[in-house]
C-alpha positions as CSV (number, residue, x, y, z in Angstrom):
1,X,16.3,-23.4,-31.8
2,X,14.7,-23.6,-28.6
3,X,12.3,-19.6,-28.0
4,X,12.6,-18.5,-24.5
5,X,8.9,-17.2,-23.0
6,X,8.3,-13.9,-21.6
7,X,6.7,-14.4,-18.0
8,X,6.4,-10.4,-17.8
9,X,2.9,-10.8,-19.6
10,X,1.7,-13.5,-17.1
11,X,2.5,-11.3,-14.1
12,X,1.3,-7.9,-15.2
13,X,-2.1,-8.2,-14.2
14,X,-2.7,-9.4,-10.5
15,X,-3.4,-13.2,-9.3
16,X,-6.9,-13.1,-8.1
17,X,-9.0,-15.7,-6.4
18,X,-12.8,-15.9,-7.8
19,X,-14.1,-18.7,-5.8
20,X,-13.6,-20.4,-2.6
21,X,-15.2,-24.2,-2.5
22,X,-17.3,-26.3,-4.9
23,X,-20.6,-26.9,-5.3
24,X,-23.6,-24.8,-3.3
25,X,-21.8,-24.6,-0.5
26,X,-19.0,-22.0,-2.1
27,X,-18.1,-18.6,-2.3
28,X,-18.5,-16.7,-5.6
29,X,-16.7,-13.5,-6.0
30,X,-18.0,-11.6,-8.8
31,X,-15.0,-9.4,-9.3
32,X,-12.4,-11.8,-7.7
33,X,-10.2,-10.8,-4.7
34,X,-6.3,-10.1,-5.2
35,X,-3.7,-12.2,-3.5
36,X,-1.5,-9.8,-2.5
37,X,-4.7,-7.9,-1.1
38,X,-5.1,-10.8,1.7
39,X,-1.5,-11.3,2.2
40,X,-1.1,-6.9,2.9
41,X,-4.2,-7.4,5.1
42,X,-2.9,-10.6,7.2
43,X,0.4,-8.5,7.8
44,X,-1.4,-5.6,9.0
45,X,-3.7,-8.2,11.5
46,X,-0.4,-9.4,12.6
47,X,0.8,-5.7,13.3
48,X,-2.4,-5.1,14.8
49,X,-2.3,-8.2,17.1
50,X,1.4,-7.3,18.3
51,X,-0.4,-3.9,19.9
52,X,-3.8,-5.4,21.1
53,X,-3.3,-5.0,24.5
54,X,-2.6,-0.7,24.0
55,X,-5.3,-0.9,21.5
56,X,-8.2,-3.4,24.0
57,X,-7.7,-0.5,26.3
58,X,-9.2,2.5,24.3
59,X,-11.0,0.5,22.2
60,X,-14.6,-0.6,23.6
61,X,-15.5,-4.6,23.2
62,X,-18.3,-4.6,20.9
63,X,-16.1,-2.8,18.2
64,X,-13.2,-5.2,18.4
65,X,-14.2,-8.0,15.9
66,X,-15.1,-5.5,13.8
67,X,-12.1,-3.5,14.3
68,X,-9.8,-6.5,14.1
69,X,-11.5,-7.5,10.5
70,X,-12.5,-4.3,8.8
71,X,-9.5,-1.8,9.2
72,X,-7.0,-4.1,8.3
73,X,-9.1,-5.2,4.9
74,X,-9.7,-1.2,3.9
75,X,-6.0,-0.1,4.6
76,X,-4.7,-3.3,2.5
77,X,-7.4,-2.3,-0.2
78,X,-6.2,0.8,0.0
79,X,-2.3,-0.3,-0.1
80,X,-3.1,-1.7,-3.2
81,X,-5.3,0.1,-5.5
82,X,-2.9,3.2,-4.6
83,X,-0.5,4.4,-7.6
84,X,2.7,3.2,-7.7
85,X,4.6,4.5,-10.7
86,X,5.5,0.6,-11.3
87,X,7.2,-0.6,-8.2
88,X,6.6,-3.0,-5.9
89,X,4.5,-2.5,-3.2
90,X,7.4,-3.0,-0.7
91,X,9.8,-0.8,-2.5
92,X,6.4,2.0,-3.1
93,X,5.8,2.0,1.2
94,X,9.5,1.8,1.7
95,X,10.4,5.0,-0.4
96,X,7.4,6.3,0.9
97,X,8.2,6.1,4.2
98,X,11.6,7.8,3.6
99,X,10.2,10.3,1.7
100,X,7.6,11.3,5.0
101,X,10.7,11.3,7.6
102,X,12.9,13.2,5.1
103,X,11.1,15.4,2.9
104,X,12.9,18.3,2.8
105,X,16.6,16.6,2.2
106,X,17.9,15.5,-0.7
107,X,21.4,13.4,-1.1
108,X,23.9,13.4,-4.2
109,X,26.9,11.3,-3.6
110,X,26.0,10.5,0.0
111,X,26.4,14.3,1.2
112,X,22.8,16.1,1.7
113,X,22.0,18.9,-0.1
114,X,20.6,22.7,1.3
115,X,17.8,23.2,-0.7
116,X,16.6,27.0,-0.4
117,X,12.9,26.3,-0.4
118,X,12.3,30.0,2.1
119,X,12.5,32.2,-1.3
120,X,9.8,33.5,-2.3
121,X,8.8,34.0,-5.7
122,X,7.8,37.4,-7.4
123,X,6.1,38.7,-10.4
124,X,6.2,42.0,-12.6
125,X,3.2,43.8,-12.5
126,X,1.2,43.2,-15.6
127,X,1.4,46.5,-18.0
128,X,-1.4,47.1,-20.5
């Protein structure tokens, strides 16, 4: 009888890449660099790069390598040391992003629900 393997213990902790070459001539990460950290940042460059001409025209010269490498590293660091309560990170920005454009609707069976958040709560006074 043939055991099937669970892949779910493989996958549970991220792929990370702790050296880039051989030799003296490569790089050593002592902590290792996630995969999914590089592919979030290259998206953001792209996003970046599809609004570089509204962004070259506040943003002064001397800042732009640094602008073009560092804030798309942080926000993808960022991305993905954030909580996720065990989603995906596609499925965590996407409900994310619902949530921030309709946070004060909620939906049962397709039909939104009035949710009576203007009442204010009140208290007994305290008798001793």
């Amino acid at each position: 009888m043939r055991r099937s393997y669970s892949y779910r213990k493989m996958w549970r902790y991220p792929i990370k890449v702790y050296s880039l070459g051989k030799g003296d001539r490569g790089l050593v990460f002592s902590k290792g660099i996630e995969i999914r950290q590089i592919v979030v940042a290259l998206l953001i460059l792209g996003i970046l790069l599809l609004f570089r001409n509204t962004l070259s025209s506040f943003l002064p010269s001397s800042l732009t390598l640094a602008f073009y490498t560092v804030v798309p590293w942080m926000t993808s660091g960022l991305l993905c040391r954030a909580r996720m309560d065990g989603k995906r990170l596609d499925r965590f920005l996407t409900g994310l992003f619902r949530y921030s454009i309709h946070k004060r609707e909620s939906y049962c069976s397709g039909r939104r629900v009035d949710s009576n958040y203007s009442v204010s709560t009140r208290y007994e006074p305290f008798k001793s």
